[in-house]
DRENPALUM-389207 format. One record per atom (N, C-alpha, C, O): residue in three letters; chain; atom name; x, y, z. Coordinates in steps of 0.05 Angstrom, whole numbers. Each point is the difference from the previous one (the first is absolute). Layout:
 residuo cadena atomo      u      v      w
     ala      A    CA      X      Y      Z
...
END
This chain:
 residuo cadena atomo      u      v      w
     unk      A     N   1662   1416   1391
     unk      A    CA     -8     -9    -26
     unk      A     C     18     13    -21
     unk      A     O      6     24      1
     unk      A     N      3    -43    -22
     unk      A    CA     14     17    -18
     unk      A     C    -13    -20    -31
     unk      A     O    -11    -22     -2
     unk      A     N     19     45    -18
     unk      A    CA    -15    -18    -23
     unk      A     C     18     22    -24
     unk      A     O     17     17      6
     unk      A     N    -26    -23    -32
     unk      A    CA      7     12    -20
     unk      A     C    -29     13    -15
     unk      A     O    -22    -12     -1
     unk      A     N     26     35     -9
     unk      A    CA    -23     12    -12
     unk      A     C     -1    -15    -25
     unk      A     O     20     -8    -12
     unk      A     N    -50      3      3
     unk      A    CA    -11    -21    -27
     unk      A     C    -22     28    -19
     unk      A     O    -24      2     -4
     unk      A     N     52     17     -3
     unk      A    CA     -8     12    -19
     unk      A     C    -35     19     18
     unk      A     O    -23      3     -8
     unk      A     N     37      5     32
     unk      A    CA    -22     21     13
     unk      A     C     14     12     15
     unk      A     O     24     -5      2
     unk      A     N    -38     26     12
     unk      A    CA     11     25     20
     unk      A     C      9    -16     21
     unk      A     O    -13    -19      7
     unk      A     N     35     25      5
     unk      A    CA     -2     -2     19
     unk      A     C     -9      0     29
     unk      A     O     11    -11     19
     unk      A     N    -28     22    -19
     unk      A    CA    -27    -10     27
     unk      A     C    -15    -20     -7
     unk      A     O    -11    -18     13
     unk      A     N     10     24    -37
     unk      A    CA    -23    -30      0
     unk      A     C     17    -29     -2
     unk      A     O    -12    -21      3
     unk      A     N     42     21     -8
     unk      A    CA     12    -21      6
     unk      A     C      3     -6     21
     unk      A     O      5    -24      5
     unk      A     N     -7     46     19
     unk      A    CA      2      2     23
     unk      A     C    -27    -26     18
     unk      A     O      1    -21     13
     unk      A     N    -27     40    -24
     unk      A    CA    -26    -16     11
     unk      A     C     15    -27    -18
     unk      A     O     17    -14     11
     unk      A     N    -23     11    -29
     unk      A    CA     -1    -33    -11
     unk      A     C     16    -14     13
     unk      A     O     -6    -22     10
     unk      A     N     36     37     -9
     unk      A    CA     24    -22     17
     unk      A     C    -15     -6     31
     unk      A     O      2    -23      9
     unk      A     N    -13     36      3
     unk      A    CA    -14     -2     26
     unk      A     C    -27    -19     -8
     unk      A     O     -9    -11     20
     unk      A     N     -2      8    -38
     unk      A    CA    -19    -17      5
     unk      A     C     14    -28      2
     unk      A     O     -1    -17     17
     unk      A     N     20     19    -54
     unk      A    CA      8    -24     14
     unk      A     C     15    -16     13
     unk      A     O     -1    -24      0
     unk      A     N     17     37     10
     unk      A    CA     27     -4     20
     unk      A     C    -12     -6     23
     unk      A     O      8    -17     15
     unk      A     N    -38     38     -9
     unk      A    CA     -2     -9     37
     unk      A     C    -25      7     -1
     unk      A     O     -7      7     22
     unk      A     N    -14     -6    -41
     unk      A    CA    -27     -2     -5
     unk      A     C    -19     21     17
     unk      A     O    -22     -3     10
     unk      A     N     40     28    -10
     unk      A    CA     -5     19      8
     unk      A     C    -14     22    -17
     unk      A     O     18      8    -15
     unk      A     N    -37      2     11
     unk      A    CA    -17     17    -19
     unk      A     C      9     39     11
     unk      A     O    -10     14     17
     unk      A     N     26    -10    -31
     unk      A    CA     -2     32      0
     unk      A     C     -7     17    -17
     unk      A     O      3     -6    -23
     unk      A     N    -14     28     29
     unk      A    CA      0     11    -21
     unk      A     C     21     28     -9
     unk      A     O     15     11     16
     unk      A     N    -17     -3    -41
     unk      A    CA     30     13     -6
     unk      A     C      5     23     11
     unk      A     O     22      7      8
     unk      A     N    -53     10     -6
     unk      A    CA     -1     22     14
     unk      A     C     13      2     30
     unk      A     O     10     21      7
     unk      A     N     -9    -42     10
     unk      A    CA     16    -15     25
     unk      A     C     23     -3      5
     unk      A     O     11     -5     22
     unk      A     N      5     10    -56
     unk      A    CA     31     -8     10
     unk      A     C     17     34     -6
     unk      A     O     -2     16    -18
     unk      A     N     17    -15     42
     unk      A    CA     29     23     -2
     unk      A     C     26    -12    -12
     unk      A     O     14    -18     10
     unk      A     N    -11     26    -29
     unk      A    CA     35     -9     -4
     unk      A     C     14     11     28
     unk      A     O     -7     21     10
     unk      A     N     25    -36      0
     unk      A    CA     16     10     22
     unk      A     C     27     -1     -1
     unk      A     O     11     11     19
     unk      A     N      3    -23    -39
     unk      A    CA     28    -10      1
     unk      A     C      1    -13    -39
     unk      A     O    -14    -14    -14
     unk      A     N     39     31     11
     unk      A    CA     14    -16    -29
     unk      A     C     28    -10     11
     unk      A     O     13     10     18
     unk      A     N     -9    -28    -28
     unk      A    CA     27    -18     -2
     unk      A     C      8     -4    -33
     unk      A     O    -13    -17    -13
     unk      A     N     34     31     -1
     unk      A    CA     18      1    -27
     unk      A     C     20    -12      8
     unk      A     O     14      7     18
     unk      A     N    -11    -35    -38
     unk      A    CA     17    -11     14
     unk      A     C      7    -15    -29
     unk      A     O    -13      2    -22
     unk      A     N     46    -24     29
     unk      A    CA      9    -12    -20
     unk      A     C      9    -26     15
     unk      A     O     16      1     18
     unk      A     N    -29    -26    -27
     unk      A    CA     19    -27     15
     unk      A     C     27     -4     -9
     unk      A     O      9      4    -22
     unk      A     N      5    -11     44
     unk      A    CA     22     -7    -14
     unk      A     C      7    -22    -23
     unk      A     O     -4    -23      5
     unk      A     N     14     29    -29
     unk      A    CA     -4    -13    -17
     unk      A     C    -20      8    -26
     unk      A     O      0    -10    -22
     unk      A     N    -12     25     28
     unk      A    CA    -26      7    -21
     unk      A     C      8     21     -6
     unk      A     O     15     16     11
     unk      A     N    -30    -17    -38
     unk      A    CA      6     31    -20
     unk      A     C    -32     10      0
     unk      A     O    -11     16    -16
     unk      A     N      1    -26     33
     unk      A    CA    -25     15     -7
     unk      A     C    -11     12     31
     unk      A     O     -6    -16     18
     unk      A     N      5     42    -15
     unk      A    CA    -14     20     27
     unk      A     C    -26    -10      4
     unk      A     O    -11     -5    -22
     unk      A     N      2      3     34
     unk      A    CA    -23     -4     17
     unk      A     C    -22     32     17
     unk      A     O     13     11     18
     unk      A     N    -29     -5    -20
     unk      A    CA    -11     17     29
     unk      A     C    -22    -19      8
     unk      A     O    -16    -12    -15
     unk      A     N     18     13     42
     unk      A    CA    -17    -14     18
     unk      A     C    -16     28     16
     unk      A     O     11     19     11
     unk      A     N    -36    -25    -13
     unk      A    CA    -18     17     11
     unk      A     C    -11     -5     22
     unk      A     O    -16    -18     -1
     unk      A     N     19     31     24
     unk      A    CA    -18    -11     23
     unk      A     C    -36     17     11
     unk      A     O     -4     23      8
     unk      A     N    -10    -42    -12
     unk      A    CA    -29     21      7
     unk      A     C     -9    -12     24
     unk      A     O      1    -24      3
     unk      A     N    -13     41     18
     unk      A    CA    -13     -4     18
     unk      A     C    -34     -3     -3
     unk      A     O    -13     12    -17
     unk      A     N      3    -24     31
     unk      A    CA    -25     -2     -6
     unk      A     C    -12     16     30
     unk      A     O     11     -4     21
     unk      A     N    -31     18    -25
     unk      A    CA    -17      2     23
     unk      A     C    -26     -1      6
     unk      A     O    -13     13     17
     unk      A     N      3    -41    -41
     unk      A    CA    -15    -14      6
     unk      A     C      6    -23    -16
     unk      A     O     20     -6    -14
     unk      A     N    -47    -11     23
     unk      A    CA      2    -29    -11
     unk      A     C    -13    -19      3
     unk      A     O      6     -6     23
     unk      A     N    -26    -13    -32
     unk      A    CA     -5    -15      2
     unk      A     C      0    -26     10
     unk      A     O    -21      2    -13
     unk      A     N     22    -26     23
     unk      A    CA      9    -25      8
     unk      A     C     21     -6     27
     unk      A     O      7     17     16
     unk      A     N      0    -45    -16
     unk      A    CA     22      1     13
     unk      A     C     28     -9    -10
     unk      A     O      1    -17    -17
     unk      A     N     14     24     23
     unk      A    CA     30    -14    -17
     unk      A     C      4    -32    -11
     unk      A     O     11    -14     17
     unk      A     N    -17      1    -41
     unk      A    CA      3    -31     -2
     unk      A     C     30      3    -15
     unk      A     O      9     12    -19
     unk      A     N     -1    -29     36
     unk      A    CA     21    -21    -25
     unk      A     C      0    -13    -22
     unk      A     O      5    -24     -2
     unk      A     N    -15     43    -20
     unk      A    CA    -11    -16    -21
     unk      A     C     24     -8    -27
     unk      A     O     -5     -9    -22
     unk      A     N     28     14     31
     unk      A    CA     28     -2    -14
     unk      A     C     21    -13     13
     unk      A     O     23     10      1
     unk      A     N    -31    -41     15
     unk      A    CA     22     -5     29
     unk      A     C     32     -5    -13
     unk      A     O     20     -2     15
     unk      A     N    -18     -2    -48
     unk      A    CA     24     -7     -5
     unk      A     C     12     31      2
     unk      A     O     25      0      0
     unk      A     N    -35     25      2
     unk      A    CA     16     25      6
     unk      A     C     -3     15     28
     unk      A     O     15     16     11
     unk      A     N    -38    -27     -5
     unk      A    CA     -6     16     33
     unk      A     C     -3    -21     23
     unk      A     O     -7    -22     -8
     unk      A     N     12     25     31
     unk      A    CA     -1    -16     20
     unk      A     C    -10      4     24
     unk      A     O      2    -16     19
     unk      A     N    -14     41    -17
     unk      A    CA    -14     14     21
     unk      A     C    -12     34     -9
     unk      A     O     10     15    -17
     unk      A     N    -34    -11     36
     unk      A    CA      2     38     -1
     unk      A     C     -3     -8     28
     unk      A     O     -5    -17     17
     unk      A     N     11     40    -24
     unk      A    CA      9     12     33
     unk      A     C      8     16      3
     unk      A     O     10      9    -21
     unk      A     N     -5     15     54
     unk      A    CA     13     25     -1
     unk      A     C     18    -15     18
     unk      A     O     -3    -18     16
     unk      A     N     33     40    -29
     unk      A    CA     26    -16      9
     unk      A     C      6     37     11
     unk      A     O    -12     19     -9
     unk      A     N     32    -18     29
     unk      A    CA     10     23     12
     unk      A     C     22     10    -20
     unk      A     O     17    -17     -6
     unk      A     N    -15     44     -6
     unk      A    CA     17     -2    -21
     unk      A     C     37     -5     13
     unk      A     O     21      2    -14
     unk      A     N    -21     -6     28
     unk      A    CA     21     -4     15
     unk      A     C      4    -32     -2
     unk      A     O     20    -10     10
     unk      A     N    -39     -7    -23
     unk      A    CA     -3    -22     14
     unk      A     C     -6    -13    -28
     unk      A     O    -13    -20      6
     unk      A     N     16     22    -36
     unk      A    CA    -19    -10    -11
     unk      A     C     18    -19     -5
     unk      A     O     23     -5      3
     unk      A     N    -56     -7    -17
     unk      A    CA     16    -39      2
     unk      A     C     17    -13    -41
     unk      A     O      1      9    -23
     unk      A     N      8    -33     38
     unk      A    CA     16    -12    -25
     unk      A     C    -14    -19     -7
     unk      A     O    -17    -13     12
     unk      A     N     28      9    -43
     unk      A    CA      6     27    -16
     unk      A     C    -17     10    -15
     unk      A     O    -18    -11    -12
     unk      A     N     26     40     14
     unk      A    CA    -15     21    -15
     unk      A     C     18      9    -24
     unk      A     O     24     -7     -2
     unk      A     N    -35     23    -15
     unk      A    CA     10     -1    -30
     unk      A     C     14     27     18
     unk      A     O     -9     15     18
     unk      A     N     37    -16    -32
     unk      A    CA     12     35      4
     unk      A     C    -10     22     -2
     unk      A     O      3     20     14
     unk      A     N    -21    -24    -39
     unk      A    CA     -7     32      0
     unk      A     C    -26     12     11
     unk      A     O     -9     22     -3
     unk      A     N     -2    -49     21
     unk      A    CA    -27     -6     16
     unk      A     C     13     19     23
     unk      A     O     -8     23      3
     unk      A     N     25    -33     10
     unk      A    CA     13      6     20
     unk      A     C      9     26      0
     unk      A     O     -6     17     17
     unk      A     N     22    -11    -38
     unk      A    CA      8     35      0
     unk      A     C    -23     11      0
     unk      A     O     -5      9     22
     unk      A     N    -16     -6    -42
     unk      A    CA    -27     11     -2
     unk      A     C    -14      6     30
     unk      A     O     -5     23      8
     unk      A     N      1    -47      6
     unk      A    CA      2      6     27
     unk      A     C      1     14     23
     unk      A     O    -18      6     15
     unk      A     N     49     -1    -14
     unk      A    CA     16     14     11
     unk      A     C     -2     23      1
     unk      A     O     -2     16     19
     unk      A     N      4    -11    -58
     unk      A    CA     -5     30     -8
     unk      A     C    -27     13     17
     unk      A     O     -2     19     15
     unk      A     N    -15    -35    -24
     unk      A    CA    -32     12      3
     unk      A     C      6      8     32
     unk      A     O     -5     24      7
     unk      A     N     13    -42     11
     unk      A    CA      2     10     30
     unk      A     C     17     19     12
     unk      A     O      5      9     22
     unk      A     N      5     -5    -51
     unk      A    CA     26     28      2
     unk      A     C    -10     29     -5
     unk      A     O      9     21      9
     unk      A     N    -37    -28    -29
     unk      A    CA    -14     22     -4
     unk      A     C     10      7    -31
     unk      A     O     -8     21    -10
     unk      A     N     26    -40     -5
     unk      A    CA     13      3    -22
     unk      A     C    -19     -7    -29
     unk      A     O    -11    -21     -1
     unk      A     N     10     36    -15
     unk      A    CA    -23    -10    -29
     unk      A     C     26    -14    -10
     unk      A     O     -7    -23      0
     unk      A     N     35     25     -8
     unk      A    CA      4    -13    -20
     unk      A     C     31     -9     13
     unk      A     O     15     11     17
     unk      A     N    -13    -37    -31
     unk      A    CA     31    -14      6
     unk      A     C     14     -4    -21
     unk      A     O    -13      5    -20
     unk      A     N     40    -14     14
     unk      A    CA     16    -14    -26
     unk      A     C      0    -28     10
     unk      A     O     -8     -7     23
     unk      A     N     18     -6    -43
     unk      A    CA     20    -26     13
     unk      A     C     14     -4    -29
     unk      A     O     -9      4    -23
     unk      A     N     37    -16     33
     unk      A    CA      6    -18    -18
     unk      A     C     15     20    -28
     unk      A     O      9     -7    -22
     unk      A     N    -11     36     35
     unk      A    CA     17     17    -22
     unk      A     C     25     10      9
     unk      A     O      0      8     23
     unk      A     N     17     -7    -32
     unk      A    CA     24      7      2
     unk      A     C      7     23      5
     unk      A     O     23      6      2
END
């Protein structure tokens, strides 16, 4: 799930993007940050950080409730994950299975 904060904390953009991305109910107390990604697209003048939180709990089961951006949940082998995934989905990833909190991309 990814989303943009609407003028709130970040955890609670967290629960909301999860309700409605995949109609999943968490609550905030539930989520670990586990991974940052600071990063720049090529082409843009504007930085980005992407935050990754784990949940270890949760409510529901995973829906597709966004099919023009998502196309499945599922657990993919990180060795294995599927196309396409956004780049910095993918590094985030990686990192986390590296044991790593934070990545760059895209800086010189």
């Amino acid at each position: 799930m990814a989303g943009h904060c609407e003028f709130e904390g970040v955890r609670t953009c967290v629960v909301r993007e999860a309700a409605e991305e995949a109609g999943l109910e968490i609550d905030e107390r539930d989520l670990t940050l586990v991974h940052t990604v600071h990063l720049i697209d090529p082409g843009s003048t504007q930085p980005l950080l992407e935050m990754f939180f784990s949940a270890s709990r949760w409510r529901g089961e995973p829906q597709i409730l966004e099919p023009d951006r998502c196309t499945a949940w599922d657990w993919w082998p990180v060795d294995a994950l599927p196309e396409p995934l956004v780049d910095y989905t993918r590094v985030a990833i990686k990192g986390i299975a590296c044991g790593d909190a934070y990545t760059q991309m895209g800086w010189s």
